[in-house]
FIMARNU-946906 format. One line per 2 residues: number of its first residue (from 1); for each residue x, y, z of N, C-alpha, C. Coordinates in pm, 1 decimal. Layout:
N
NUM> X,Y,Z,X,Y,Z,X,Y,Z  ...
# end
This chain:
68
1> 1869.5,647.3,-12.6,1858.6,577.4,-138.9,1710.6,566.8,-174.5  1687.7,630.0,-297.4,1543.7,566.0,-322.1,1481.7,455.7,-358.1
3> 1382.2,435.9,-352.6,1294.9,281.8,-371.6,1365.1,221.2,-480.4  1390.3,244.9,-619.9,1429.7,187.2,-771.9,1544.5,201.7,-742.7
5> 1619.6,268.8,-680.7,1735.7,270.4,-672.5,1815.8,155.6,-577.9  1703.4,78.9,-484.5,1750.3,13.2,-417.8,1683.8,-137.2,-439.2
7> 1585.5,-129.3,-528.8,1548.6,-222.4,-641.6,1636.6,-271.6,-751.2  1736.8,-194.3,-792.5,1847.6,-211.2,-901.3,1952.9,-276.5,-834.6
9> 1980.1,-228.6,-673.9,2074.7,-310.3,-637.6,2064.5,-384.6,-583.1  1969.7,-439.2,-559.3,1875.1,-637.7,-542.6,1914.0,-661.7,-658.7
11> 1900.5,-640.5,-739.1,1868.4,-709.0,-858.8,2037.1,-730.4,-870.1  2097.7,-618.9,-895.5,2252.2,-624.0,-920.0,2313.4,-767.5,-814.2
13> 2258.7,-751.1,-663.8,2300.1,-825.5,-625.5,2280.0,-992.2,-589.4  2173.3,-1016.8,-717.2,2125.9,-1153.7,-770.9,2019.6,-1186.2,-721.9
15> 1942.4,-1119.9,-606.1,1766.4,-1112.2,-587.0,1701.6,-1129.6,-730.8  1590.9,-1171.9,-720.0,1542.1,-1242.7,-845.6,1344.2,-1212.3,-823.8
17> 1336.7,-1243.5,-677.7,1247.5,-1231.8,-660.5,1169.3,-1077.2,-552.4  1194.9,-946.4,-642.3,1163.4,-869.0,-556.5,1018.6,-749.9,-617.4
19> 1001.7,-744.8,-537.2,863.2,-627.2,-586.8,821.5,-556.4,-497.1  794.3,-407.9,-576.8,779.8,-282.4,-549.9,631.1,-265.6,-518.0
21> 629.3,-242.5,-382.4,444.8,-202.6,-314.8,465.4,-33.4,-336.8  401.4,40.7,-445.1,424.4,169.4,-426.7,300.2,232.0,-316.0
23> 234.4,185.1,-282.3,88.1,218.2,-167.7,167.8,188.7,2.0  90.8,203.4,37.7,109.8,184.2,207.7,83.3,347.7,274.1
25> 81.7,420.5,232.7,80.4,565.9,296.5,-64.9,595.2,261.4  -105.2,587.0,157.0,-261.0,580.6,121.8,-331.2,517.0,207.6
27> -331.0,419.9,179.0,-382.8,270.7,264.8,-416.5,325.6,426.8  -313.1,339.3,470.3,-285.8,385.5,603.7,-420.5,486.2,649.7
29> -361.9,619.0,537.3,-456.8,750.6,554.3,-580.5,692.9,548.7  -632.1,609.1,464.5,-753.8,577.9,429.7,-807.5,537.8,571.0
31> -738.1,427.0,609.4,-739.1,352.7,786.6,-794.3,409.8,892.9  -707.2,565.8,888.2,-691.1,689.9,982.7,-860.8,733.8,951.6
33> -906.6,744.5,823.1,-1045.6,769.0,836.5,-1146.2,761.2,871.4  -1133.6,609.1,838.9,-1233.5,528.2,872.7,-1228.6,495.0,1002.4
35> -1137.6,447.3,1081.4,-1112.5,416.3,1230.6,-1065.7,490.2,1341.8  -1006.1,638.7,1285.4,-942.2,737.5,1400.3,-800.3,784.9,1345.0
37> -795.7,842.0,1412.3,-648.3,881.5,1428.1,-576.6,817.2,1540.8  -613.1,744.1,1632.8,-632.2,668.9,1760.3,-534.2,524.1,1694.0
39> -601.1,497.5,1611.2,-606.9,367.2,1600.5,-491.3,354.6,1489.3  -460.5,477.7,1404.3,-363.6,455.9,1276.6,-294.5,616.3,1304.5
41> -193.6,579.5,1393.9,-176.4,754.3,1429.0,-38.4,735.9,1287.2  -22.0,885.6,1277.1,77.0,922.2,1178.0,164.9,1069.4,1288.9
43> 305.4,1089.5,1220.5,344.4,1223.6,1304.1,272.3,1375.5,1266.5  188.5,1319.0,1199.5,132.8,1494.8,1097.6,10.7,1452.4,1062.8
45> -114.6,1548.0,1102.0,-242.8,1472.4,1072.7,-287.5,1517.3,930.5  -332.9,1436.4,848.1,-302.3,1471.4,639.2,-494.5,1455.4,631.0
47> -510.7,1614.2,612.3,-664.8,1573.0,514.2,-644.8,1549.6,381.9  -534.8,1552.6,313.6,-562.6,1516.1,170.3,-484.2,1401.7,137.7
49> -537.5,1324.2,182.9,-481.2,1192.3,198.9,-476.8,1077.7,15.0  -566.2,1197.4,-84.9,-535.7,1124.7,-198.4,-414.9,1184.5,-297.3
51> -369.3,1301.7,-221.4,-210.8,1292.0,-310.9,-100.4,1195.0,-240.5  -159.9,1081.6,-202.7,-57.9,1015.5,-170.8,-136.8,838.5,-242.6
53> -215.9,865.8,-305.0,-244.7,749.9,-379.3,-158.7,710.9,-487.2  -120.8,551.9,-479.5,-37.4,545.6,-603.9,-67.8,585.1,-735.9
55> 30.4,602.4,-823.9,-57.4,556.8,-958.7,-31.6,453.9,-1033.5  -107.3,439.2,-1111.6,-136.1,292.8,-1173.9,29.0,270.7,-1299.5
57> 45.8,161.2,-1252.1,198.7,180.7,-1340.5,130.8,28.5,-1436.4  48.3,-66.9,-1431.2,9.1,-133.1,-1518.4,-126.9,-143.6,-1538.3
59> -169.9,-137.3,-1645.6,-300.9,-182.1,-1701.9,-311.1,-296.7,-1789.7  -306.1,-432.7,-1730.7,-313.5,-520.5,-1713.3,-450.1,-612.4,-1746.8
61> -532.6,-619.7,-1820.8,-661.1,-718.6,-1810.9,-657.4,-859.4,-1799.3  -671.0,-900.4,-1624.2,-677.3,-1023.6,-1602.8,-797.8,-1100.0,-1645.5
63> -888.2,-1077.4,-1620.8,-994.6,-1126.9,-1749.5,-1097.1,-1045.2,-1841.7  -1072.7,-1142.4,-1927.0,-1175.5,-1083.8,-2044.9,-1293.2,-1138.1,-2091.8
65> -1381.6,-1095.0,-2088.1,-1517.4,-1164.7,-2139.4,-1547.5,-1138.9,-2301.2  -1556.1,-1254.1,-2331.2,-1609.8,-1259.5,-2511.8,-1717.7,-1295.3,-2555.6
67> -1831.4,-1208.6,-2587.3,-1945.7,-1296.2,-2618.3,-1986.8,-1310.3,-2764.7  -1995.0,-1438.6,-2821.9,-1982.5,-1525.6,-2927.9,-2101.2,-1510.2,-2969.4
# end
């Protein structure tokens, strides 16, 4: 089952409070860089560790500056 697909059926099944982390595999790779492969092992060692960056699903401006 995929991620939204199993997001729809939380929801269907009266979850109210759920949310979607689309990152963690990035994150990780990034980890693996900086600290080893030792330390953040994976089953497959990934040099291109930014096709697995999310993408941005909101653009959002939490603040705004106005100068008067």
């Amino acid at each position: 089952m995929k991620t939204y697909e199993k997001y729809r059926q939380l929801v269907s099944l009266g979850f109210t409070q759920i949310y979607i982390y689309p990152g963690g595999l990035f994150e990780w790779l990034m980890l693996q860089d900086i600290y080893g492969y030792d330390e953040f092992p994976t089953t497959k060692k990934q040099l291109d560790f930014l096709k697995y960056k999310a993408r941005q699903r909101l653009n959002v401006g939490l603040l705004e500056y106005s100068h008067r």
